[in-house]
C-alpha positions in Angstrom: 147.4 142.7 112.7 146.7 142.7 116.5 146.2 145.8 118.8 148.9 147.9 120.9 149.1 147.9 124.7 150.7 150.7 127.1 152.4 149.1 130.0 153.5 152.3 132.3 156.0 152.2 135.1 155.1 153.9 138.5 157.0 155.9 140.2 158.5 158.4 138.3 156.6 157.8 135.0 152.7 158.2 136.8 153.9 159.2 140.3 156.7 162.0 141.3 157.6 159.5 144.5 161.0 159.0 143.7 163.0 161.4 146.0 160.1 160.0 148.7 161.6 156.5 147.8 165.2 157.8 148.4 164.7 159.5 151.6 162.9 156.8 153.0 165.5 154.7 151.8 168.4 156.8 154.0 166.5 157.0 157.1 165.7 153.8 157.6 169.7 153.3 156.7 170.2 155.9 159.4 167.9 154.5 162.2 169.7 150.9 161.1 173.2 151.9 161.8 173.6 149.8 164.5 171.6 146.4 163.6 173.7 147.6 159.7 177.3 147.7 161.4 178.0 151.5 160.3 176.4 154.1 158.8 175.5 154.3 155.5 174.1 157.3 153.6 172.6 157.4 149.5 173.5 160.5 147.6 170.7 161.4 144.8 173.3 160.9 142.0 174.3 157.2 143.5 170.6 156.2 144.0 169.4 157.4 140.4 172.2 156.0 138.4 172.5 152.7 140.8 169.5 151.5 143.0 166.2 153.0 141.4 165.6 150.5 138.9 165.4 148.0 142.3 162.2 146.7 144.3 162.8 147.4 148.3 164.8 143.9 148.7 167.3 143.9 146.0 168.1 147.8 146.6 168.9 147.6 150.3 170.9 144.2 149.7 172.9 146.1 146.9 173.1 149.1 149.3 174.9 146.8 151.7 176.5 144.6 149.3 178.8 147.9 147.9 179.6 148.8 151.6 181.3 145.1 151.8 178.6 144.2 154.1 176.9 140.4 153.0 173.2 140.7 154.4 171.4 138.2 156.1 167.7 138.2 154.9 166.3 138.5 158.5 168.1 142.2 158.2 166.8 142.5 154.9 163.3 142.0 155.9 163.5 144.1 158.8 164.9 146.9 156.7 161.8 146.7 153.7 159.4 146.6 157.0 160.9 149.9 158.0 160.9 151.6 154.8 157.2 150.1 153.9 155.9 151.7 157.0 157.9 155.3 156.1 156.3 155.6 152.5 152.8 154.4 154.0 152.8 157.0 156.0 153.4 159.4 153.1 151.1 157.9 151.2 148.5 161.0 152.5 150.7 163.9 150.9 150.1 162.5 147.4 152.6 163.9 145.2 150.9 165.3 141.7 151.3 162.8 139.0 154.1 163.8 136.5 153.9 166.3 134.1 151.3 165.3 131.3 150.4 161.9 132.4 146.7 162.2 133.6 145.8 163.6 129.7 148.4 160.9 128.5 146.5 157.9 130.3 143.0 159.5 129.2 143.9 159.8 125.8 144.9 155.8 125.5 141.4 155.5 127.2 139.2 157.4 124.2 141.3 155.6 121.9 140.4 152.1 123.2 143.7 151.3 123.8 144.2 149.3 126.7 146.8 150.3 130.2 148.5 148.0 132.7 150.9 149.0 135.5 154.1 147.7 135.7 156.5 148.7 139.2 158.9 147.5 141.5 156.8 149.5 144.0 154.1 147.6 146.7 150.7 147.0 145.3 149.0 149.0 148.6 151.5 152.0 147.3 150.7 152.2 143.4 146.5 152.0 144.5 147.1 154.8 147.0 148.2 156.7 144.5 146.3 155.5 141.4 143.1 156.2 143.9 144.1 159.8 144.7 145.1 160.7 141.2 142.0 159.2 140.6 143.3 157.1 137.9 142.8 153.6 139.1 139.6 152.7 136.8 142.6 153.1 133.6 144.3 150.4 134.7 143.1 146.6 135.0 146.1 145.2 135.5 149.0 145.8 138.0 152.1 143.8 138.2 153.6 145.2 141.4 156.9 143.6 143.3 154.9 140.8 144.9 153.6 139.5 141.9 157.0 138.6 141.0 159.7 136.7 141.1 162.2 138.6 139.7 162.1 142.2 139.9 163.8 145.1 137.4 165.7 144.4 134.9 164.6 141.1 134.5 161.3 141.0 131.8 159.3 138.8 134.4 156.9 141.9 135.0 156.3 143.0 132.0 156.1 140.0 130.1 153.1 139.1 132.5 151.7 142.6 132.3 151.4 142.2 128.6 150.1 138.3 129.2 147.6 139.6 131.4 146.4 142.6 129.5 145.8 140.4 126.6 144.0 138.2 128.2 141.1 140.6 128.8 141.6 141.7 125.1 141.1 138.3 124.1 144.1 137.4 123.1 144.6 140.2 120.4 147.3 142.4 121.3 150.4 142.4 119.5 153.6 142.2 121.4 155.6 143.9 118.8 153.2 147.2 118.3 152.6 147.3 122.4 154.5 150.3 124.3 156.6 150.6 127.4 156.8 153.7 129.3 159.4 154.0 131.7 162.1 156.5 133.1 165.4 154.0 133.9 167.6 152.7 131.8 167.1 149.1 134.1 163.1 149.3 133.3 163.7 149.8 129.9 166.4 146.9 129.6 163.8 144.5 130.9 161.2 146.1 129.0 163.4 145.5 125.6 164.1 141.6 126.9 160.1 141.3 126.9 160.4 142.0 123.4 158.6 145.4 123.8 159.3 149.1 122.7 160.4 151.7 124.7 159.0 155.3 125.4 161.6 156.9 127.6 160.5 159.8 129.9 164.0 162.0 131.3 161.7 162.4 134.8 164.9 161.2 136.5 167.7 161.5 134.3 168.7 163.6 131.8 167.3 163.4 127.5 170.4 162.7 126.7 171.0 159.9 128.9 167.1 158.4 127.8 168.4 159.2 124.3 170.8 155.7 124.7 168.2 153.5 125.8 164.7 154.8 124.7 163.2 153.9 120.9 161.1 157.3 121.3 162.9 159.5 124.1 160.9 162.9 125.3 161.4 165.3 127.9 157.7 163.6 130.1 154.5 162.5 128.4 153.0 166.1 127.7 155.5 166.6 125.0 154.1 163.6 123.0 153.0 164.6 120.1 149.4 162.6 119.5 150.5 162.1 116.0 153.6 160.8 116.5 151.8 158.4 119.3 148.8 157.1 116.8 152.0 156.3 114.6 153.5 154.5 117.5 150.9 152.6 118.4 149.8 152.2 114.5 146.0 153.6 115.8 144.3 155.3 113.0 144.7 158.8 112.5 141.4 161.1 113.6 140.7 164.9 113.6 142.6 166.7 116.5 140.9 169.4 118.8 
């Protein structure tokens, strides 16, 4: 029958980065104004319903695109140099990891069931992070922004996450039984277009907004019942503590 997977998104499903991700997103906006042509400024409601599904590139060129504004990609760069250097140098405060996620991830682990990392985020950000929640061992495979072409919503990253992840297994896993966790409507989307199923996390949006685009919607990953998860994931049931 073929073994499950768990592909996790990163910031926002393992990390709590996202209002990070936003403010370093509106002051390099701010500091820009002038090489930008005006000044442009992100509400939280516009950012999380619009731009947080995006890598760095396609969220500032969108930014600018609904101002009327066509980038050039020499502005583009300079802008995801900016912001790269802003959430480095936040890397250090290490936000906690989401509620639930660290007994989540080791659970998965004592049930054999094997983690990648999926994220429109840098590779250098996820491992800072994955390295101070000292997680990083749970996860053998990381598709991060560079490794793709295409970022969110298309299924480039986590069809390759799952490819790669069952190549160490072998080739055994089973695309159908494998498990997406993310917290955007956009993740999910290119989750579903990988041909994979959906755990929906309302980290950054409300339940009943997850509720329209998650195949098992919940609050964050501590209220996961371990039943209902070995019934997901079609593990065998075992005694729980």
């Amino acid at each position: 029958m073929g073994e499950a997977c768990v592909i996790f998104d990163f910031d926002g499903v393992i990390a709590n980065t996202e209002e990070l991700h936003l403010a370093a997103y509106n002051q390099v906006l701010l500091t820009s104004a002038e090489a930008i042509g005006r000044a442009i400024h992100i509400t939280p409601e516009r950012y999380f319903s619009r731009y947080i599904v995006f890598g760095n590139l396609e969220a500032f060129r969108l930014m600018l695109q609904d101002q009327g504004i066509n980038p050039p990609r020499a502005l583009l760069d300079k802008l995801c140099t900016l912001k790269d250097k802003i959430m480095d140098g936040h890397m250090g405060e290490a936000p906690a990891p989401m509620p639930g996620v660290t007994e989540f991830i080791k659970y998965l682990a004592s049930r054999d069931v094997p983690c990648g990392i999926c994220s429109g985020a840098r590779r250098e950000e996820i491992m800072a992070l994955l390295k101070a929640f000292t997680l990083e061992r749970y996860f053998p495979v990381i598709v991060a922004i560079e490794d793709v072409a295409r970022g969110k919503p298309d299924p480039q990253g986590y069809s390759l996450a799952f490819d790669r992840i069952n190549a160490l297994r072998d080739g055994n896993l089973h695309l159908a039984k494998s498990l997406v966790i993310e917290d955007t409507e956009g993740g999910a989307a290119a989750a579903h277009d990988a041909k994979l199923r959906v755990l929906g996390v309302a980290t950054t949006s409300s339940l009943d907004s997850v509720r329209k685009w998650a195949d098992f919607p919940f609050e964050h990953l501590a209220q996961v019942p371990l039943r209902q998860l070995e019934q997901i994931l079609g593990l065998p049931t075992r005694p729980l503590n």
